[in-house]
C-alpha positions in Angstrom: -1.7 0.6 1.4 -4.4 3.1 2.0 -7.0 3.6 -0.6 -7.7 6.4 -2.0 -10.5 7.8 -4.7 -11.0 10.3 -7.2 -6.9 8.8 -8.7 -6.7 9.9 -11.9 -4.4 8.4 -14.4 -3.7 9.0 -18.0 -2.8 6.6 -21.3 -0.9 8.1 -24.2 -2.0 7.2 -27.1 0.7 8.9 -30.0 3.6 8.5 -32.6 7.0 8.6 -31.8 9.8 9.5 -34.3 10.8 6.5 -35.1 14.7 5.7 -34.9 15.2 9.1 -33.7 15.6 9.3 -29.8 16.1 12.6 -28.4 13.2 14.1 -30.7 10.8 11.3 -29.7 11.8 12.1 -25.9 11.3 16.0 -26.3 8.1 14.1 -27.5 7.3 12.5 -24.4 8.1 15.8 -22.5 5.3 17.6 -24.1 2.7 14.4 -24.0 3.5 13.8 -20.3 3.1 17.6 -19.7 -0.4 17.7 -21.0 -1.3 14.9 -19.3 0.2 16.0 -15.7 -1.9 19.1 -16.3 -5.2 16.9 -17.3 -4.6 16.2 -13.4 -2.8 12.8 -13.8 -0.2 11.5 -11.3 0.7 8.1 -13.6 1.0 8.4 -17.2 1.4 5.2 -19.3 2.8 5.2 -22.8 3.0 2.5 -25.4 4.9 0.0 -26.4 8.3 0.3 -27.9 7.7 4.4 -27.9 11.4 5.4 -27.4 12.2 4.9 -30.5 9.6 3.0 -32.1 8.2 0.1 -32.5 9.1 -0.8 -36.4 5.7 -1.8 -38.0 6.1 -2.8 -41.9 9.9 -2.4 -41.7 12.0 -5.8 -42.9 15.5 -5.3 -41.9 16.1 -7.0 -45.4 15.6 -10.4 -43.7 13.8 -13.6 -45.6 14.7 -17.1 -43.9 18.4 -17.9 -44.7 19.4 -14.4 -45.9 19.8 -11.2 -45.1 21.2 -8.2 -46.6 23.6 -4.9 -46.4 20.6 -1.9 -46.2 18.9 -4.2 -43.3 21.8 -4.8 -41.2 22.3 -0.9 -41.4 18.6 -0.6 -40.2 19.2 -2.5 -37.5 22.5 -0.7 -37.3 20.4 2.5 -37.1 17.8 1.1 -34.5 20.3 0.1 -32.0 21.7 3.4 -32.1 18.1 5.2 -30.9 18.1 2.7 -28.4 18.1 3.6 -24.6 20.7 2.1 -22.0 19.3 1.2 -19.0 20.9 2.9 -16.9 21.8 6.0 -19.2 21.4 9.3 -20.7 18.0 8.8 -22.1 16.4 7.3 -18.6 18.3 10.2 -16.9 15.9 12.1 -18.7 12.3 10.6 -18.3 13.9 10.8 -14.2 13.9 14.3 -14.7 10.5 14.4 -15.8 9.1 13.0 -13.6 10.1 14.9 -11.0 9.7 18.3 -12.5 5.6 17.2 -12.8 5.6 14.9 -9.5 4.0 11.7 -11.9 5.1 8.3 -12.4 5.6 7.2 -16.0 5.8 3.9 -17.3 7.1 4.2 -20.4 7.5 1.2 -23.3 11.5 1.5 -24.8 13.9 0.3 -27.1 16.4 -1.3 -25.0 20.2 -2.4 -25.4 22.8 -4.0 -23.6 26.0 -4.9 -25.8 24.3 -5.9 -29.5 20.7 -7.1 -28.6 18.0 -5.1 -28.2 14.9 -5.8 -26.1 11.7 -4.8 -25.7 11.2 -3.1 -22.5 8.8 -0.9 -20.1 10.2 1.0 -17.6 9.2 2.5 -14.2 9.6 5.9 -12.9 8.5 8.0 -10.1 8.9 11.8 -8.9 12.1 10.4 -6.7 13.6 8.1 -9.2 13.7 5.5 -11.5 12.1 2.0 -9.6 12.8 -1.0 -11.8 12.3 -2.5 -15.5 10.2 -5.3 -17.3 11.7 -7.1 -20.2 9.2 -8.7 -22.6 10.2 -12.4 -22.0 8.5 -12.9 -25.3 8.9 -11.4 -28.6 6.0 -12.1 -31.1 6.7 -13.2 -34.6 8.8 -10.8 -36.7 9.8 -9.3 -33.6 12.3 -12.3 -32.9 14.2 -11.2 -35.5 15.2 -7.8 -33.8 14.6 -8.0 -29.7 15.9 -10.6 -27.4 14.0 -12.6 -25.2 13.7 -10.9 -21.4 13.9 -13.4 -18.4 12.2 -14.1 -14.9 14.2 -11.6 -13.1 12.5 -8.3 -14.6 8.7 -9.1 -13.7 8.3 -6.4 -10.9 5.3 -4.7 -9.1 5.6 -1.6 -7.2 3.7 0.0 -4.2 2.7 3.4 -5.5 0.4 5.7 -4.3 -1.9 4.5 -7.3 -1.7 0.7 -5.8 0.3 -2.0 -6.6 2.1 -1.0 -10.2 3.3 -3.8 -12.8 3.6 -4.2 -16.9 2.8 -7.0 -18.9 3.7 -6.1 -22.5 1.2 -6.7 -25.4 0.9 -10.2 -26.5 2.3 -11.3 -23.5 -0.9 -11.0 -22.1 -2.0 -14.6 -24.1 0.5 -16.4 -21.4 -1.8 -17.2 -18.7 1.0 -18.4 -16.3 2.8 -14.7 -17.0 -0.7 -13.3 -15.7 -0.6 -15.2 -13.6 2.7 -14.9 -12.3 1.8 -11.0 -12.2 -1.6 -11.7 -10.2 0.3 -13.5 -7.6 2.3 -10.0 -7.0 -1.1 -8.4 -5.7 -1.0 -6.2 -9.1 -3.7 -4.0 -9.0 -2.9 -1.1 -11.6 -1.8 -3.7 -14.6 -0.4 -1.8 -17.5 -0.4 -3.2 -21.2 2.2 -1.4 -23.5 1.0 -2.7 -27.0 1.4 -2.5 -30.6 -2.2 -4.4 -31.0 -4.6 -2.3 -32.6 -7.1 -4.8 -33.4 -11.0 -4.6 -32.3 -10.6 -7.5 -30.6 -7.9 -6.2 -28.2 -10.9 -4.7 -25.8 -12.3 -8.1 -25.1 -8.2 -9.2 -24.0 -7.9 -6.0 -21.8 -11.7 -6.5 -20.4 -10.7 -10.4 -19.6 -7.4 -9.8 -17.8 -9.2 -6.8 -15.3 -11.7 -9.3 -15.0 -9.5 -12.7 -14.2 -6.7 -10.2 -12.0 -9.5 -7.9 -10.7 -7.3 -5.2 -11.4 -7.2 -2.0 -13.0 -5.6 -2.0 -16.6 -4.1 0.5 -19.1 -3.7 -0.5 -22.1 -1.9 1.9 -24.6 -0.7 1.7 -28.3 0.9 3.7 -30.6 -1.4 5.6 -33.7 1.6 6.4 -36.4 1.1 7.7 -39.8 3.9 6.2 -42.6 5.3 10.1 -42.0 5.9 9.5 -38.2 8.6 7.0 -40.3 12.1 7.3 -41.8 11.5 8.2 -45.3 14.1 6.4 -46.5 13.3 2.9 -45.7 10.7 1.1 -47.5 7.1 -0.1 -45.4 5.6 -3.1 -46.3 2.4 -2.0 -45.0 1.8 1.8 -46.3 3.2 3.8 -49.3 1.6 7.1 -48.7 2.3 9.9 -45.9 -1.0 9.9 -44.5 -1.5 6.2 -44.4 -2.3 4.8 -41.1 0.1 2.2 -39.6 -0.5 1.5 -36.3 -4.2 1.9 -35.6 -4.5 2.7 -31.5 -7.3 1.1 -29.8 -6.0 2.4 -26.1 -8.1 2.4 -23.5 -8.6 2.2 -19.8 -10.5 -1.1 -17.8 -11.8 -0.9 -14.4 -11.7 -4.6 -12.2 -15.2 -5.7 -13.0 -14.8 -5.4 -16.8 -16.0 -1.4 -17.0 -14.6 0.5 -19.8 -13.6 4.0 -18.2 -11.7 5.9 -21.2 -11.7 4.0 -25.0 -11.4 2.6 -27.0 -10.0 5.4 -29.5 -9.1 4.6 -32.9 -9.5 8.3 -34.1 -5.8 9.8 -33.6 -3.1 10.9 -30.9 -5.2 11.8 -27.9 -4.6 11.0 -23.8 -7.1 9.3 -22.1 -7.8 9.8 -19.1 -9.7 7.8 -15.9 -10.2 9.0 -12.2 -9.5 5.4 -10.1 -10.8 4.5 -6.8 -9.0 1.6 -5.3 -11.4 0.1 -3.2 -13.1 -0.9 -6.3 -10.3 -3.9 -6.2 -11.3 -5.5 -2.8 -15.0 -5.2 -4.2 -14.3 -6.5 -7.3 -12.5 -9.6 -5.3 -15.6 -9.9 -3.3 -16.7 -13.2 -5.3 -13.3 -13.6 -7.2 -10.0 -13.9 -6.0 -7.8 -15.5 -9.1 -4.6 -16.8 -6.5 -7.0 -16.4 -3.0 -10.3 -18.0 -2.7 -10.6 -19.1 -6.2 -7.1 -20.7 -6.7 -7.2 -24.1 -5.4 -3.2 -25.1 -5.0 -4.3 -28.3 -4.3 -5.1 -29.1 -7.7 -2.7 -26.3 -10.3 0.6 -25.1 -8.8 3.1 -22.5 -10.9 7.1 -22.4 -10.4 8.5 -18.8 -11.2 12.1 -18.7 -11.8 12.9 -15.2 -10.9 16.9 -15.7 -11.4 19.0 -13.7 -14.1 19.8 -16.0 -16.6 23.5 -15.4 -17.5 25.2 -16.1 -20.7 28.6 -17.0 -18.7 29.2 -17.9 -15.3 32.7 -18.2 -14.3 33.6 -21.0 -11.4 36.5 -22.0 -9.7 37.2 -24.7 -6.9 38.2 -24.0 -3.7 41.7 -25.7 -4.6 42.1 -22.9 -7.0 41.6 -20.1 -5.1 44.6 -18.2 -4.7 46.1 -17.7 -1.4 
C-alpha cells in the first residue's frame, strides 16, 4: 500500500442517548459531519455508542436473583440494539458515503436474545466487516455475549491497515498479538476506560504493534441517561459518568491529540504512514523481534456454532 502523509483522522469523544437508537444515530450524523469537515477521512467513535454503554445501571441483578424492572431494562436495551445487517447499519452506510469517510463505530449488537458488544467498519462504498469483543469485562457478562475468533478483521484502507480491539481487550496480549500478526497499522480502541492510567495502555500497545492507535471513550453526564432507571454511580443531572480520556498515539509512543477529560470534543491527528516502517526500524513485534522458535500462537478463526446438524452418507436421501 502506498504511503501517504499529511492523513488526517478524527476520535469522537461524546454521549450518546442511551437506549434510544435513532436519536443517538441522528447523533452520530452531526458528530461525523463536523469531523468530515475538520478534514478527516476516518472517524472513530466509542465504545458501545449506539445505544450506550450502560455505566451504573444494574438490570436488578445480585448473584442468584434477579428482578421484573431489570429484565424490562434489558428488555428495553435489546430493543435500541442494531442488527448487523439492518436498518441502523443501512444508515451509518449512508453516511459514509454522503461525506466519503470511513467510520468505525462501537455498537449495541443483537442476533436472536444476546446482545454483544461490537465495532463495526464502514467505508464511502460500503459496509467492510465487524469485530465482536470476545471478552466482556466484569458486570458486562451479565448483559453481552462473548464474540469468537471469526470477527478479528483488518482492512486495507487508504489510511493503512484498519482493525479494532475493544477496551479491556487490550490486557490480552495474545489478542494483540493476534491483531499485530494482521500487519495492523491504524489500531483503534473503542473504550469505556476513563482512567489516567489508560494513556500509558494506549502508549504501550503503539509501542509493542508499532502502529497508530485511537483510542476513544464516551464523556456522559447522568442526563445523557434514561431518567427513569436508577444509577448507581450519579444522582444528579450534571454528574459526570463516563469521564473520556480519548486520545490519539503515534507508533513510537507520541501523543498527537489528548488526552481530554474536559467534555464532548473530536480530536483530531494528521498521520503519515511511513512513520510505521520507521518506527519498525529496531522493533518488529511478529518480524525480527518474534522468535517462533521459542513462543508460537494458534488463532482459531472458525465461527463457533451453537448447533451443527450432521448426517451420514447412509442417510442422505436419494
Amino acid at each position: 500500500m502506498t504511503t501517504t502523509a499529511g492523513m488526517r483522522v478524527a476520535v469522537v469523544q461524546a454521549a450518546p442517548v442511551v437506549f434510544d437508537c435513532a436519536a443517538t444515530l441522528a447523533k452520530v450524523r452531526k458528530l461525523a459531519t463536523d469531523a468530515a469537515a475538520g478534514g478527516a477521512g476516518l472517524v472513530l467513535f466509542p465504545e458501545a455508542f449506539i445505544s450506550g454503554y450502560p455505566r451504573g445501571i444494574s438490570f436488578g441483578t445480585v448473584i442468584g436473583e434477579r428482578t421484573a424492572e431489570g429484565r424490562d431494562h434489558f428488555r428495553r436495551y435489546w430493543e435500541s440494539s442494531v442488527d448487523v445487517p439492518g436498518p441502523a447499519l443501512d444508515q451509518l452506510v449512508v453516511l459514509a458515503a454522503e461525506l466519503g469517510i470511513y467510520l468505525v463505530v462501537g455498537v449495541i449488537e443483537r442476533e436472536g436474545g444476546t446482545l454483544y458488544c461490537t465495532a463495526v467498519f464502514v467505508s464511502p462504498d460500503g459496509y467492510l466487516g465487524k469485530h465482536r469483543k470476545v471478552m466482556p469485562t466484569a458486570a458486562e457478562r451479565l448483559v453481552w455475549g462473548f464474540g469468537d475468533g471469526s470477527t478479528l478483521p483488518v482492512f486495507d484502507t487508504p489510511f493503512g491497515r484498519l482493525g479494532a480491539v475493544i477496551c479491556w481487550e487490550n490486557y490480552m496480549p495474545l489478542l494483540r498479538m493476534a491483531m499485530y500478526s494482521k500487519g495492523i497499522q491504524i489500531y483503534c480502541i473503542p473504550t469505556a476506560d476513563g482512567r489516567e492510567t489508560w494513556l500509558s495502555t494506549v502508549r504501550h500497545i503503539a509501542l509493542e504493534g508499532r502502529c497508530f492507535v485511537l483510542s476513544a471513550n464516551q464523556f456522559t453526564r447522568l442526563s445523557d441517561f434514561p431518567a427513569d432507571i436508577d444509577n448507581e454511580l450519579a444522582s444528579k443531572p450534571d454528574d459526570v459518568v463516563c469521564l473520556g480520556g480519548s486520545c490519539i498515539v503515534g507508533p513510537l509512543g507520541d501523543v498527537l491529540a489528548g488526552p481530554d477529560f474536559s467534555g464532548e470534543t473530536i480530536l483530531f491527528a494528521d498521520l503519515d504512514l511511513a512513520d510505521v516502517a520507521r518506527a519498525k526500524y529496531d522493533f518488529d513485534v511478529t518480524g525480527h523481534y518474534a522468535r517462533p522458535d521459542l513462543f508460537h500462537l494458534e488463532i482459531n478463526e472458525d465461527p463457533q456454532e451453537t448447533v451443527v446438524s450432521t448426517r451420514s452418507a447412509s442417510e442422505t436421501p436419494a
